[in-house]
C-alpha positions as CSV (number, residue, x, y, z in Angstrom):
1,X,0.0,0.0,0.0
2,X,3.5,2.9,1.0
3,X,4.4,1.5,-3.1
4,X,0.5,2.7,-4.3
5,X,0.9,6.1,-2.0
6,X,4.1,7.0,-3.3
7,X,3.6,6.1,-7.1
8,X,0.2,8.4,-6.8
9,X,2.6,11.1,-5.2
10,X,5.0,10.7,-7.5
11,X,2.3,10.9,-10.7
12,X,1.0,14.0,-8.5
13,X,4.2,15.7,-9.0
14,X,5.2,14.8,-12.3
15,X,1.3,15.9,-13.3
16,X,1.8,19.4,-11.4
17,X,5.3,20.0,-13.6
18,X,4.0,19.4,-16.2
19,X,1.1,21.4,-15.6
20,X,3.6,24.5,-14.4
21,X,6.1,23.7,-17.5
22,X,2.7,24.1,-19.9
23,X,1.7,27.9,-17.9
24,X,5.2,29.0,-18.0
25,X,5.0,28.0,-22.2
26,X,1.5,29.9,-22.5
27,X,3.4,33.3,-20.2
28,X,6.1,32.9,-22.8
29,X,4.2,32.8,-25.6
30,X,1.8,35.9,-24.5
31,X,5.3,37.8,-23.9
32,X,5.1,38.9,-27.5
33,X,2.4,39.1,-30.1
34,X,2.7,39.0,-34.2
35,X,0.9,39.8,-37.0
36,X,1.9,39.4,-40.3
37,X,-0.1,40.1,-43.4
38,X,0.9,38.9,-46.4
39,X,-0.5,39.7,-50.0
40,X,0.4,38.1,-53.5
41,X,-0.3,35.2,-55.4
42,X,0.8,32.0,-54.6
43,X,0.4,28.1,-54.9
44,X,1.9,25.2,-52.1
45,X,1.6,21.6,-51.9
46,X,-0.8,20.2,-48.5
47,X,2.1,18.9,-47.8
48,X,3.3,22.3,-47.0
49,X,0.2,23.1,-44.6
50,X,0.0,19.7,-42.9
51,X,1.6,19.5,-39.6
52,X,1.7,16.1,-38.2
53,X,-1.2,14.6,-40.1
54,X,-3.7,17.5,-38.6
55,X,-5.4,20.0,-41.0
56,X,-3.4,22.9,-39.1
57,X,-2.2,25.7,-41.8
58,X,1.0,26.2,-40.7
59,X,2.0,29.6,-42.6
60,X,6.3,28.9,-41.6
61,X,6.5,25.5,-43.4
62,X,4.6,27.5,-46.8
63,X,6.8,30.7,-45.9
64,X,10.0,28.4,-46.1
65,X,8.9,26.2,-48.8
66,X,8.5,29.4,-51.2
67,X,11.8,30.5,-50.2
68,X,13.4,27.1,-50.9
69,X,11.4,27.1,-54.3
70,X,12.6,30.7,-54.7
71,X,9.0,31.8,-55.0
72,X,8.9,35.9,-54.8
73,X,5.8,36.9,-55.9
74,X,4.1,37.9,-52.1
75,X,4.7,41.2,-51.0
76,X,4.8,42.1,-47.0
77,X,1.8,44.6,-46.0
78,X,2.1,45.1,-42.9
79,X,4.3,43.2,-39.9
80,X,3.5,44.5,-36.1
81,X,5.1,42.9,-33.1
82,X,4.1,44.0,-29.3
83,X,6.1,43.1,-26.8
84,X,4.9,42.6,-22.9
85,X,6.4,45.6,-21.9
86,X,4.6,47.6,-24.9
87,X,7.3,48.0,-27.1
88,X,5.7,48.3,-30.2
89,X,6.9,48.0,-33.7
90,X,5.4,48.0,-36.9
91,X,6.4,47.7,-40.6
92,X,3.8,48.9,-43.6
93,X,4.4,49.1,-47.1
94,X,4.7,52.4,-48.9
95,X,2.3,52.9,-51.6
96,X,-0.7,51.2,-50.6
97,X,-3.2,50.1,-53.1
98,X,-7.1,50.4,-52.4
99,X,-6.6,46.4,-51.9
100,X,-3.7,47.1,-50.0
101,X,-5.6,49.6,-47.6
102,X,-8.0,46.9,-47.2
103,X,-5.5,44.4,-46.2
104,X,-4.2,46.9,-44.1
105,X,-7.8,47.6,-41.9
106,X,-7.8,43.5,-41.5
107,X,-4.3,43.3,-40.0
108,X,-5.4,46.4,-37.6
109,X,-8.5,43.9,-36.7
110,X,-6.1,40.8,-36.3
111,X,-4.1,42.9,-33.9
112,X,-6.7,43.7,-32.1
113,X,-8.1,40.3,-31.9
114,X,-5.2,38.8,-30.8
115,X,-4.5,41.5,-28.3
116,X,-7.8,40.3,-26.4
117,X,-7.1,37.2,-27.1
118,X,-3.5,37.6,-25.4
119,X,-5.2,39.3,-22.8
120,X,-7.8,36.4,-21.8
121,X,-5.1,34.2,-21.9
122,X,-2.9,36.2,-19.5
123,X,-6.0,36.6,-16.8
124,X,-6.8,32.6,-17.2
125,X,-3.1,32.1,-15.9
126,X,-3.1,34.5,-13.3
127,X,-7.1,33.3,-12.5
128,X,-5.3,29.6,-12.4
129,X,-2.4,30.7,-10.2
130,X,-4.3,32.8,-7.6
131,X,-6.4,29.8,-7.2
């Protein structure tokens, strides 16, 4: 029966680091947020988009792929990054088309949106810590 106690303690405590490792991943990760808005056209394989056999677009492995293919024909509009202690920086192109405006009002909406999102993610841990 000690064997059963300490095994359950020992799961206990292995659980709780892992549970503390995964909030200090989720802190890390709100310590910065990106947006990125991309226009242009372009073509990729699923391969490209397919992470692990889940239907998750993952934008880096298409990003790298174009580059290895020596694909040029997207153009940046806009790249912001905030950083937790509000350092702000923001890149836009020069010359905007009207499309390129319009891009422009959606990557002002995707900041936003991630900013609340950032922000409900940050009072969840502190709600989780506090207790």
């Amino acid at each position: 029966m000690a064997e059963n106690i300490n095994e359950g303690k020992e799961k206990l405590k292995n659980g709780f680091q892992r549970f503390m490792a995964k909030i200090g991943d989720v802190i890390e990760d709100a310590a910065s947020l990106e947006v990125t808005t991309f226009t242009g056209d372009f073509t990729f394989k699923t391969r490209q988009i397919v992470r692990s056999g889940v239907d998750k677009f993952e934008i880096n492995n298409v990003l790298k792929g174009m580059a290895i293919e020596n694909q040029t024909n997207i153009k940046l509009i806009a790249y912001t990054i905030i950083n937790i202690d509000a350092d702000v920086s923001t890149i836009v192109k020069s010359d905007l088309s009207e499309s390129d405006t319009e891009l422009l009002k959606l990557h002002t909406e995707m900041m936003q949106s991630s900013r609340e999102a950032r922000k409900a993610t940050i009072n969840m841990v502190t709600n989780l810590i506090k207790g």
